[in-house]
N, C-alpha and C positions, 0 to 999 in steps of 0.2 A: 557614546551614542550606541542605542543598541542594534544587532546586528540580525541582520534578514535572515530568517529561519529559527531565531531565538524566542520561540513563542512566548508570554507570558498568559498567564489568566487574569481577566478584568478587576482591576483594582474593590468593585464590590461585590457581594454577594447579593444575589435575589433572591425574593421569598423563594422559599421548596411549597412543591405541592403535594400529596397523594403519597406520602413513603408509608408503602408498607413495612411489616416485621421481619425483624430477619429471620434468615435459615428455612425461610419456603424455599422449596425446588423449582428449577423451573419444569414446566408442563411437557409430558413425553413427546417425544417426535416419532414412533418407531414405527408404525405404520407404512408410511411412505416410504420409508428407508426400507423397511424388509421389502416391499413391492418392490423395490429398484434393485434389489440384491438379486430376485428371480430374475427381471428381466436381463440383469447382468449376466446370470449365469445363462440365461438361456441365447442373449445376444452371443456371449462368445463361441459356444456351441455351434450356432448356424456359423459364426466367421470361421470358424475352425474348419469346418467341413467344406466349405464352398474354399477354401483356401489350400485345401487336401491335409492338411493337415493331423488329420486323424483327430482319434477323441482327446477333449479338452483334459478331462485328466490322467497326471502322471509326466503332461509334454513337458518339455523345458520352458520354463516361463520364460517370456518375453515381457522386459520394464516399459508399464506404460506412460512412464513418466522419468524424465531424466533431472534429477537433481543437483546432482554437483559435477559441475566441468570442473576437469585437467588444464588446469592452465599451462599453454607450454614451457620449455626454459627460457626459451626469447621471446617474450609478451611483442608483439606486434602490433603498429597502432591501427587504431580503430577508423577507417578513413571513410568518410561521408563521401556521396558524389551529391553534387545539388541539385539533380533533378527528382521532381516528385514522386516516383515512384514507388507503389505502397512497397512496405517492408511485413510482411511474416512477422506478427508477433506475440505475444499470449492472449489465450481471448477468441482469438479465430479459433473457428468450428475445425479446420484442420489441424491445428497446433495443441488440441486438448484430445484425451486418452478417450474412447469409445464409452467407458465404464466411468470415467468422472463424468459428460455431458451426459449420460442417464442419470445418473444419482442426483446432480443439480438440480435438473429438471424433476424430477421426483419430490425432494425436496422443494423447491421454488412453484410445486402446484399445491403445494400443503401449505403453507405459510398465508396469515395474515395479512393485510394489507399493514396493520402496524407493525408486525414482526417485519416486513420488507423495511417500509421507511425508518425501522430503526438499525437496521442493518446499514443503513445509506449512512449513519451519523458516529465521527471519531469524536467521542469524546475527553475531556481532562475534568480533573478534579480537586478539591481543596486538598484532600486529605493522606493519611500514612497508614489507614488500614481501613476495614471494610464498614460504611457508617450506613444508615437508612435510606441518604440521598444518593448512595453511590448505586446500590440495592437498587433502587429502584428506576434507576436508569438504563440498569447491567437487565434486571429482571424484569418488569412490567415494561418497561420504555425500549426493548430489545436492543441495545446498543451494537453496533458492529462491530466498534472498535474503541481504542482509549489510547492516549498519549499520556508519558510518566515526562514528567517535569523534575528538578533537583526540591520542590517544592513536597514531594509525596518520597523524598527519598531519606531514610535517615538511620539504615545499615543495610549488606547486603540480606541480613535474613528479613527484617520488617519487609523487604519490597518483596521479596520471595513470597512470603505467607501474604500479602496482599494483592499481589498477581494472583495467585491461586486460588484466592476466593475469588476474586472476581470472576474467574475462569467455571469453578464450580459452582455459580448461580448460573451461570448464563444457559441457555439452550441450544446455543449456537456457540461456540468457542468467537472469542473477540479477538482482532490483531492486536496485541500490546504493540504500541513505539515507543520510538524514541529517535533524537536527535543525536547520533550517534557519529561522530566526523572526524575529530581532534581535533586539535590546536585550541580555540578558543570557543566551541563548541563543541565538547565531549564532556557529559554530564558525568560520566563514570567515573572520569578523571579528575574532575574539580570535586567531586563530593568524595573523591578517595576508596571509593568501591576498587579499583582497578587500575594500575599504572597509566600515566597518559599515553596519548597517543598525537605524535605529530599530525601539525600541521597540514593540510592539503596544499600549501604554499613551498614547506620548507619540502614534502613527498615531492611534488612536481622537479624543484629544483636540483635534485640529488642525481638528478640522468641515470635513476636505478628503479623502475617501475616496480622489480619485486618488491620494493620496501613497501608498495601500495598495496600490492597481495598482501602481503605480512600483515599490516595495518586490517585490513577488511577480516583476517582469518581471525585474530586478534577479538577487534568488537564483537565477529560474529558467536567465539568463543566465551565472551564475557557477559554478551544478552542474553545467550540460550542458556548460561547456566543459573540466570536470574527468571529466567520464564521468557522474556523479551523475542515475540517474534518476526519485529518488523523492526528495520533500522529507516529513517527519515533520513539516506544518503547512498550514495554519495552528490555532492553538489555536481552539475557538469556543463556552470555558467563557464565561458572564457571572458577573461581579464582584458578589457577596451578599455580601461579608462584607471589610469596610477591611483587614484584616489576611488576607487571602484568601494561602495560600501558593504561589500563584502569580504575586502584586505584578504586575512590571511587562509581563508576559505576556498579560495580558485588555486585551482591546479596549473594552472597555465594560461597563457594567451593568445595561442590557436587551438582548433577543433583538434586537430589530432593527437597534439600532445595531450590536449585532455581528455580523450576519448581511450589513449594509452593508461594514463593511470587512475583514470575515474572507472572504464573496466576494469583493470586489475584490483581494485577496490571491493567490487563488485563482486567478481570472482571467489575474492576471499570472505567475501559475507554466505556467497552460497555455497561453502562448503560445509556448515553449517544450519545450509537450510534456512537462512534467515532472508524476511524479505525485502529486498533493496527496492529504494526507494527515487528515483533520475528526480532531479528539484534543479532551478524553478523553472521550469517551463512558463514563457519560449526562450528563456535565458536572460538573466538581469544584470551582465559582468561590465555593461558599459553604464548603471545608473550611481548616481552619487549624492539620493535621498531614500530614505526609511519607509517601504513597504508600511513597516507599523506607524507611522506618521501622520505619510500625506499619500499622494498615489501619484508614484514617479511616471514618466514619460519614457518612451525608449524612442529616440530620435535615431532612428536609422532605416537606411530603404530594404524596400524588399528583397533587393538584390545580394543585399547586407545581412540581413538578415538569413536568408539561403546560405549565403556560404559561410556564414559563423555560429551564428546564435543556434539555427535548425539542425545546421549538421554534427554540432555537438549531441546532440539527442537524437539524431538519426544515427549516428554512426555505432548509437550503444543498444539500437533498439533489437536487434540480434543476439544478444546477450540474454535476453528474456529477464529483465528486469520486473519484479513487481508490482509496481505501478510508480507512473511519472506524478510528481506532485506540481499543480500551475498557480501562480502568486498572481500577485494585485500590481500589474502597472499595465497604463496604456500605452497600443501598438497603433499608432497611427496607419502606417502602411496596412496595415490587415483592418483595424477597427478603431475606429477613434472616438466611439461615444463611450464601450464599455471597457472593464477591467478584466484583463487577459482570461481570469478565470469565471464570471462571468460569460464570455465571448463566443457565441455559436463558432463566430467565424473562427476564432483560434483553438477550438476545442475539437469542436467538430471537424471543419474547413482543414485545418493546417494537419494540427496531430494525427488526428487520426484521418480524415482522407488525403492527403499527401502524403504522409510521413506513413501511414497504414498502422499506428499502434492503435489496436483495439482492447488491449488489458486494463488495468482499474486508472482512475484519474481521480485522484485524491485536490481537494483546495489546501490554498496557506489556511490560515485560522478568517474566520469569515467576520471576527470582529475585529481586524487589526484598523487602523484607518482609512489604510488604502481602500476600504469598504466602505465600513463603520461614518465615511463622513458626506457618504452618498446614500447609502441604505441600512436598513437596519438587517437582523439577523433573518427575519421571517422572509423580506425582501431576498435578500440574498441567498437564502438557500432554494427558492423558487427560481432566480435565475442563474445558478447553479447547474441546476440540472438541464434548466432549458438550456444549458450551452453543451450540458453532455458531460459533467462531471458527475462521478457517480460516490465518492464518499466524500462526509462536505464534515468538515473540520469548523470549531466552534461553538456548542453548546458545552457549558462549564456548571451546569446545575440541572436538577428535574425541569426548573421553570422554563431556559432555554432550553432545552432541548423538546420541549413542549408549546414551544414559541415557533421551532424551526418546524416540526411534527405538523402542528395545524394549519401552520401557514402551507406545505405541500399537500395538503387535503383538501385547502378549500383550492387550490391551483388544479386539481383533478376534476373537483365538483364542478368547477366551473369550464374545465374542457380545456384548458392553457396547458397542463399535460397530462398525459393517456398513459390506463395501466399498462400500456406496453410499454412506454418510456422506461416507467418504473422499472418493471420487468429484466430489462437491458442492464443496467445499473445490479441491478441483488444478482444477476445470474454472472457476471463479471469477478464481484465477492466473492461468492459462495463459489465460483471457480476457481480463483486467487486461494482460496482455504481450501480446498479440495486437494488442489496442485500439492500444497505445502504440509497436507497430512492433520490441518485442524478442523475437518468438518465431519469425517465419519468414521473415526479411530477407534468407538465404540461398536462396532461391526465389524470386526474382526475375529472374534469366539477365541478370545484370549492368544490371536497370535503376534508375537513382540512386532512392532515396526521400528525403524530408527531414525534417530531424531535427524542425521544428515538424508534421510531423504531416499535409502537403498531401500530396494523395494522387496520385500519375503513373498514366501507364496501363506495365504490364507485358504481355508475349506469353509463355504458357502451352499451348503446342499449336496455335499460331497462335490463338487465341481471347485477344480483349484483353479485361481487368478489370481494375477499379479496385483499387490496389495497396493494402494496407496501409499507414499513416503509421510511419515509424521516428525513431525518437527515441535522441539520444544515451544512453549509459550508462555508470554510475559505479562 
């Protein structure tokens, strides 16, 4: 049976529309960028001064951005309490650097209404290097992002050189992923790119947490040196039920123990600068049907829910994860007509006003069945967003992704959602790539940055500030 988070692409192909030729550029962005570089400089100036600090340069930089935690020697678990209390977490206007929320903003007043909602869309693809339809969903259709499958993989170099075109049409760098976990789910490992990597069953059981760090430093070590700069993990369901359709994927069967080594997981991804991924939101460790199926049930109270499923993802939300990704089953206790990621109330309502993650909320694949056998793609990536998911997973060709595209245009045109929605969602992104050093690495005037994320000092008008961390990508 196949196993939740095991995406596949739709067994046909749709016509393609509209591909253009390759090896066009995409269209300059520098405008906006240089305008956000003054105001940077001149922002920090006034902070500098009204802070006494003297003049901006020559001082000792200050990182505006923290990259990779020191995990300690005794990992410590990660202990939820179950009341709803927002938590701090990427995304808040307080938790981002003064010099990323200008350039965002800089950026996100320049853009397109299409360059926006293609930035909302992870795409996948058929293919093993760069073809017309891939083109033009990278370059005319603005894509945000892309998932590599074992389907696009067929040696370490082919994916290399095919990540990198990608990368080098786009306007905006894309999040490469991937589903990166072990055991029965580490694509690196079954297509032999990379030694395996255990288990998140047999990790849990070893009562040695470092082996999780290891494992996380590991992937992170084996994505980034393939471009890869988002891992779809780690999972941080807990195990309710022996026969949990997720087997050897859960780390445990309480919140803490999994919150112990699904951070240390985590940990080990960002020291490499790579972005982790919390899945599935609001936790599916007690279902024992296929997401890609049918659309399971989560039979449990809210009470239940609070102290297992939520505080597994509450407890790691302090880690400053990436973004949380939310699947396809219903929550009766919370919502029982729609599908968790669908779900104001579970997107909005739970995640993020209880739980207070305001960072990216990625979907499972928006054609798996747990969707697919209530609405179609255009359908769902409209009520997507109206639940407050901001990168929606599932366009697999030009057509789709032009299917999901007009479908949130004519939801605009008709007033069901407002460019500010929009807004909310691409500023989230383009924050998430900011953070991680994939959005303005070309504004630097040739000063090295490095890929785990340490931040140099750049000269910008002769005013020195602490640079953005860049990070490899896939």
């Amino acid at each position: 049976m196949p196993q939740v988070g095991m995406r596949r692409g739709p067994t046909e192909r749709r016509a393609r529309a509209g591909t253009p030729q390759l090896g066009a550029r995409p269209r300059a962005r520098i405008a906006p960028r240089q305008s956000a570089i003054s105001l940077i400089a001149l922002c920090l100036i006034v902070l500098a001064s009204c802070s006494g600090a003297g003049t901006v340069t020559g001082r000792t930089p200050t990182p505006i951005a923290q990259r990779t935690r020191t995990p300690k020697p005794t990992p410590t678990a990660h202990t939820a309490t179950p009341s709803p209390t927002a938590t701090p977490t990427p995304g808040a206007d307080a938790d981002v650097p003064v010099a990323i929320r200008i350039l965002v903003e800089s950026e996100l007043a320049g853009m397109t209404l299409d360059e926006k909602l293609g930035q909302m869309m992870l795409i996948e693809t058929y293919y093993q290097d760069y073809q017309p339809d891939v083109d033009n969903m990278v370059r005319n259709l603005h894509a945000g992002a892309m998932i590599i499958y074992g389907k696009n993989m067929s040696t370490p170099k082919q994916l290399q050189d095919y990540i990198a075109a990608v990368q080098a049409h786009a306007s905006i760098p894309l999040l490469i992923t991937m589903d990166e976990e072990g055991g029965n789910v580490d694509r690196l490992g079954y297509s032999r790119f990379a030694p395996p990597l255990l288990a998140a069953q047999s990790v849990g059981a070893s009562g040695n947490p470092q082996l999780a760090y290891q494992a996380g430093q590991q992937a992170g070590q084996e994505l980034s040196a393939l471009g890869i700069n988002t891992d779809l993990a780690p999972v941080v369901d807990v195990r309710l039920a022996p026969n949990a359709i997720e087997g050897p994927r859960l780390f445990a069967s309480d919140p803490q123990t999994v919150d112990t080594y699904a951070g240390r997981f985590l940990q080990g991804l960002q020291t490499y600068s790579i972005v982790a991924t919390l899945k599935h939101w609001p936790g599916i460790g007690s279902i024992t049907l296929d997401p890609h199926l049918t659309l399971p049930t989560l039979n449990r109270s809210r009470t239940d829910l609070e102290s297992t499923e939520f505080a597994a993802f509450r407890g790691l939300l302090t880690l400053n994860p990436g973004m949380v990704m939310v699947t396809h089953v219903l929550v009766p206790a919370i919502d029982g007509n729609l599908p968790a990621s669908l779900s104001p109330a579970m997107v909005q309502g739970v995640l993020r006003g209880e739980l207070g993650y305001q960072g990216v909320v990625m979907t499972d694949s928006l054609y798996m069945k747990g969707i697919s056998l209530r609405y179609n793609l255009g359908q769902a990536a409209v009520l997507a967003v109206e639940a407050g998911d901001d990168l929606l997973e599932g366009a697999f060709d030009t057509t789709s992704m032009t299917w999901m595209i007009t479908s949130l245009k004519s939801a605009m045109q008709s007033g069901q959602i407002s460019m500010a929605r929009i807004n909310e969602s691409v500023r989230r992104i383009l924050t998430l790539k900011a953070m991680h050093g994939l959005l303005f690495s070309g504004l630097t005037n040739g000063a090295a940055l490095t890929r785990r994320g340490d931040l140099l000092n750049a000269s910008f008008d002769g005013v020195m500030v602490a640079d953005l961390p860049r990070s490899t990508t896939q």
